[in-house]
C-alpha positions in Angstrom: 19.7 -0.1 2.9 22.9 2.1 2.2 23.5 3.4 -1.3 26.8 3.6 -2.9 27.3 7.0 -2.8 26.2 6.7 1.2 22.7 7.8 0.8 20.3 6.3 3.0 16.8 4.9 2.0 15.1 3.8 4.5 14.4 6.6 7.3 15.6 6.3 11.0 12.3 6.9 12.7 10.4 4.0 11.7 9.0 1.7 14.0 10.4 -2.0 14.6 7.3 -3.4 13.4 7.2 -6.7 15.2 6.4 -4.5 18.2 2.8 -4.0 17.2 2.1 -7.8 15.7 0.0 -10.0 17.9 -0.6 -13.4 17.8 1.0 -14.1 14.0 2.4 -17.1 12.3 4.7 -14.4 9.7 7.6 -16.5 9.1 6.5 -19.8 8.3 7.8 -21.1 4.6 6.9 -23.9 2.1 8.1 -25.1 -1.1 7.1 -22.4 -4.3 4.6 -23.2 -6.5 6.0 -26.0 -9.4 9.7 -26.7 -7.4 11.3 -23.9 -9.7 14.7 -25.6 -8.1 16.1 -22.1 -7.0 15.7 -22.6 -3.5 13.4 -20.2 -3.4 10.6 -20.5 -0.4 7.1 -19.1 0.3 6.1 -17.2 3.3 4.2 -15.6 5.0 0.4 -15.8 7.0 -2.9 -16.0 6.9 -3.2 -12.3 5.8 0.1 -12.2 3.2 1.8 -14.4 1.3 5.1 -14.0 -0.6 6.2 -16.0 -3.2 9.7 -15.1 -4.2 11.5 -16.3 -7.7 15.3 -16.2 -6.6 16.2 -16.7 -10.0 14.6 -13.2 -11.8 15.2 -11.2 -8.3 11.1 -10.7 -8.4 8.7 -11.7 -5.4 5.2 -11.6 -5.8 3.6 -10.4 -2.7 -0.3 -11.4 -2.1 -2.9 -9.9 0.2 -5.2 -12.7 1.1 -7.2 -11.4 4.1 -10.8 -10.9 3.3 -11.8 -7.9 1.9 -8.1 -7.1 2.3 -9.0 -4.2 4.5 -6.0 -2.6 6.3 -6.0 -4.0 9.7 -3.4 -3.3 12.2 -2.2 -6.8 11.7 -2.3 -7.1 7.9 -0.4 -3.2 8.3 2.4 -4.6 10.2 2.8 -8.1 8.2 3.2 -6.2 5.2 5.6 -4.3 6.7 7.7 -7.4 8.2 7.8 -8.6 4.5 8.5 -5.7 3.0 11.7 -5.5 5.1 12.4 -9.5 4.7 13.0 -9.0 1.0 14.5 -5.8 1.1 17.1 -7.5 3.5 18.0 -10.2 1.1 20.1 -9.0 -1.5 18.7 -11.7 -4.4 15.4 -9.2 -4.7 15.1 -6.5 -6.4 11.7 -6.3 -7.3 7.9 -6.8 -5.7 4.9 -7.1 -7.7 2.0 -6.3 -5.2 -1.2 -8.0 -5.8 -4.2 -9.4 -4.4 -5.6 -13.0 -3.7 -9.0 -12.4 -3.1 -11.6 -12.1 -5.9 -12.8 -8.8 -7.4 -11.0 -6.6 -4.6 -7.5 -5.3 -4.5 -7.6 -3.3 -1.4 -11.0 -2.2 0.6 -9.3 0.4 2.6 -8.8 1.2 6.1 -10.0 -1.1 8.4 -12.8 1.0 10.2 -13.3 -1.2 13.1 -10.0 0.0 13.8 -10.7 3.3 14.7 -15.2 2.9 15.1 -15.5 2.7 19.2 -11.9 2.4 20.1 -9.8 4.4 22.8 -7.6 6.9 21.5 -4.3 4.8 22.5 -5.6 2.0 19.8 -6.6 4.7 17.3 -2.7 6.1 17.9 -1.1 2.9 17.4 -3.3 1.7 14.1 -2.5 5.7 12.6 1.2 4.7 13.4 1.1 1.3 11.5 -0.2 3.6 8.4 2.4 5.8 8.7 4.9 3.3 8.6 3.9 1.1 5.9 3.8 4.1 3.3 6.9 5.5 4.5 8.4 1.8 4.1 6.7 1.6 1.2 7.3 4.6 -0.3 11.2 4.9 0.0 11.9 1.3 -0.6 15.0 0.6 -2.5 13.1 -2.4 -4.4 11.1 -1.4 -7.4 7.0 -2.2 -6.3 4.5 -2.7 -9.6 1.0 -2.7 -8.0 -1.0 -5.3 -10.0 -4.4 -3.8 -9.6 -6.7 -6.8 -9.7 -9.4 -5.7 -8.0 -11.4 -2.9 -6.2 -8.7 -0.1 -5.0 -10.4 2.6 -2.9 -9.0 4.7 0.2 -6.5 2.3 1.8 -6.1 0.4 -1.5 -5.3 3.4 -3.8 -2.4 4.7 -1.0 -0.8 1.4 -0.8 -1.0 1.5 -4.6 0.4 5.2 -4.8 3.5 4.1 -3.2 4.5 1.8 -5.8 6.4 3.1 -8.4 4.2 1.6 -11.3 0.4 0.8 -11.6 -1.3 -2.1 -13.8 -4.8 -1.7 -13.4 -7.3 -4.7 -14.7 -10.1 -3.2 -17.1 -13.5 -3.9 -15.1 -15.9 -0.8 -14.5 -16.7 -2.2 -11.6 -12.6 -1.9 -10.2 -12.7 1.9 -9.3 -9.5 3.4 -8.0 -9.3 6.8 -5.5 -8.9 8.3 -2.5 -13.1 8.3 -1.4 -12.7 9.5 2.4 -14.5 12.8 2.4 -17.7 10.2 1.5 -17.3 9.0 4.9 -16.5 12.1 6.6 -13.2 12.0 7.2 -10.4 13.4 5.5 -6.9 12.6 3.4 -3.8 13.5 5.5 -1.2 15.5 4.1 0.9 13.2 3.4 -1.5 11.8 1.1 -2.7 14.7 -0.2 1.1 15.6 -0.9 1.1 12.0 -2.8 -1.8 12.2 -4.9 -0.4 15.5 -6.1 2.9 14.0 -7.1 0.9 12.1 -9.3 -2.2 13.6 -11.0 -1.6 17.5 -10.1 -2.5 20.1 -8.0 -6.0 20.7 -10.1 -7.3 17.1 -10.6 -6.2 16.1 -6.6 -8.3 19.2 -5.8 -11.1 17.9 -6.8 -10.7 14.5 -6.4 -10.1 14.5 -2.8 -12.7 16.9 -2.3 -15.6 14.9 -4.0 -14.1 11.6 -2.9 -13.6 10.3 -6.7 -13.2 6.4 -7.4 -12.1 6.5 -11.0 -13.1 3.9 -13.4 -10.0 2.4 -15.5 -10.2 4.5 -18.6 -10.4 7.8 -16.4 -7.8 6.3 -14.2 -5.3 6.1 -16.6 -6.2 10.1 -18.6 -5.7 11.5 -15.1 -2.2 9.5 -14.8 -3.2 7.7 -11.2 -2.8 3.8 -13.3 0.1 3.6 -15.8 -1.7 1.0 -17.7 -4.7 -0.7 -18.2 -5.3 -4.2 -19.3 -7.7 -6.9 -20.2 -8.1 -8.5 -16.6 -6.2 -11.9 -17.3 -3.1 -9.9 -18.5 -2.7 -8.0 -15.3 -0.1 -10.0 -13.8 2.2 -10.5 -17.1 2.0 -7.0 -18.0 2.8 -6.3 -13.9 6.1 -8.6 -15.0 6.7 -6.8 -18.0 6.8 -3.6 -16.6 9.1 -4.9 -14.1 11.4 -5.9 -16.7 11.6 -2.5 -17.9 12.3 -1.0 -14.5 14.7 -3.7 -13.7 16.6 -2.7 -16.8 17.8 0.6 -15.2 20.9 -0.1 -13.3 19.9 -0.2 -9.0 22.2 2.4 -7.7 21.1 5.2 -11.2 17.4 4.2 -10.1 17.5 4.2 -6.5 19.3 7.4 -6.0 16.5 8.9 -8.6 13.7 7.7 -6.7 15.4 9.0 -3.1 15.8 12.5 -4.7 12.3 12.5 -6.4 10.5 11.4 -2.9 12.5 12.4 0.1 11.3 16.4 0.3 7.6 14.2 1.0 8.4 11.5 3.1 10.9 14.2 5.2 7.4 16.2 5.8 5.7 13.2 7.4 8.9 12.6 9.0 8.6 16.2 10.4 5.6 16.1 11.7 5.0 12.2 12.7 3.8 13.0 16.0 1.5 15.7 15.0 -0.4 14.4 12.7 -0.7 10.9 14.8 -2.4 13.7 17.4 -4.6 15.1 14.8 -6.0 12.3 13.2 -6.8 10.9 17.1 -8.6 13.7 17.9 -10.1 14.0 14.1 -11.4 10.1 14.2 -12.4 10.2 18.3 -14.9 13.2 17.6 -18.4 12.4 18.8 -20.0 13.2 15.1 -17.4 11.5 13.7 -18.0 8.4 15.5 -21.7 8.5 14.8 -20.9 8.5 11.3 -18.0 5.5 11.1 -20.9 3.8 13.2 -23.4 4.4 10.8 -21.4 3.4 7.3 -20.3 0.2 9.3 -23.7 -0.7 10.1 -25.2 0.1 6.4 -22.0 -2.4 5.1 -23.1 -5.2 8.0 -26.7 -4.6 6.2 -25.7 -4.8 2.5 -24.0 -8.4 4.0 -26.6 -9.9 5.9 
């Protein structure tokens, strides 16, 4: 992903993410929705579907695992699609939503990390890693259309869009929440949520694990706008317009200036913090307590 002026976006170090997928169906296309007559061709998996629209340069990407929380899989097919469209030169745009009811994102995927052997722990911190970074310095502009519940996981996938529609429900809260479940933000995170709300309000927020409701989403500047929950996906495609309406190379070459000094931190220190949050998450009391929230969840289900 070369810029004119010979700038590049995406950063050297990332992983080939294919490497980690097991055991996926990624790749497999259909007809769109209603013909459309542009060619244009679904894909995806079980876990993501893309539905691309060749004619306005704008896929719609859909999580559609359930719960959509962040397993290593659903990590690396989002990645893989990410880097599909990205690759194509029709796109320039990804609306980012969700196809499950009432939740966006759930978060990390704590079976991930509850009872696993540091190697596994390693490679699922990795697949984090990568999809922000990917995420994060995309060329392509990403809207997050915030349909949903958008805690932990949710709200740093969301972060690293460049806009956020959220749906007006109470009940679709929106934050970074991990200090409730005794662990902690990494500093690339922290670094992000400070980008966006300030050094004051991400102070406290991460440190009291705040899910913001939609009106206090959008006064602390986390959502850009909030809407009645059936106009999520047109305002999403209005927003788009507007970004779309700022010539690529001005835009892209904003965006690399605004975000690199961050992502060159994680960059920096990519191996360290994969060994800190191993030996963070691997701690005996630190297991006891991922066991215990997982339990209480398998509870509240049965």
């Amino acid at each position: 992903m070369a810029l004119a002026s010979g700038v590049r976006f995406a950063p050297r170090a990332l992983l080939r993410p294919w490497a980690l997928l097991r055991g996926t169906t990624l790749g497999r296309t259909e007809p769109a929705a209603g013909g459309g007559g542009d060619g244009a061709r679904r894909f995806g998996s079980q876990r993501v579907l893309v539905e691309p629209d060749a004619a306005s340069g704008v896929a719609v990407m859909k999580l559609r695992n359930p719960s959509n929380a962040l397993s290593l899989e659903l990590l690396t097919e989002l990645v893989i699609s990410l880097e599909k469209l990205e690759n194509d030169k029709t796109f320039r745009g990804i609306i980012l939503t969700s196809d499950c009811p009432r939740v966006f994102c759930a978060g990390l995927d704590l079976t991930e990390i509850c009872g696993r052997n540091p190697a596994h722990c390693a490679e699922y911190w990795k697949a984090m890693q990568e999809l922000w970074l990917r995420m994060y310095l995309s060329s392509l502009v990403l809207v997050a259309a915030i349909n949903g519940a958008c805690p932990a996981g949710g709200c740093i996938i969301a972060l690293s869009c460049d806009c956020r529609v959220l749906a007006d429900n109470p009940k679709y809260r929106i934050g970074l929440n991990e200090t409730l479940l005794g662990i902690i933000a990494p500093f690339w995170l922290k670094d992000t949520y400070v980008n966006t709300i300030g050094h004051r309000a991400s102070e406290q927020a991460l440190q009291l694990g705040s899910l913001f409701p939609p009106a206090e989403a959008l006064q602390v500047g986390l959502v850009d706008q909030v809407v009645p929950e059936d106009q999520v996906q047109s305002t999403a495609l209005s927003e788009m317009a507007r970004w779309l309406a700022v010539p690529d190379h001005a835009r892209q070459l904003t965006k690399n200036m605004m975000r690199k000094a961050t992502a060159d931190r994680l960059l920096r220190q990519r191996d360290a913090d994969t060994q800190n949050f191993v030996s963070f998450v691997c701690r005996d009391s630190i297991q006891k307590s991922l066991q215990a929230y997982l339990e209480k969840l398998r509870q509240r289900k049965g």
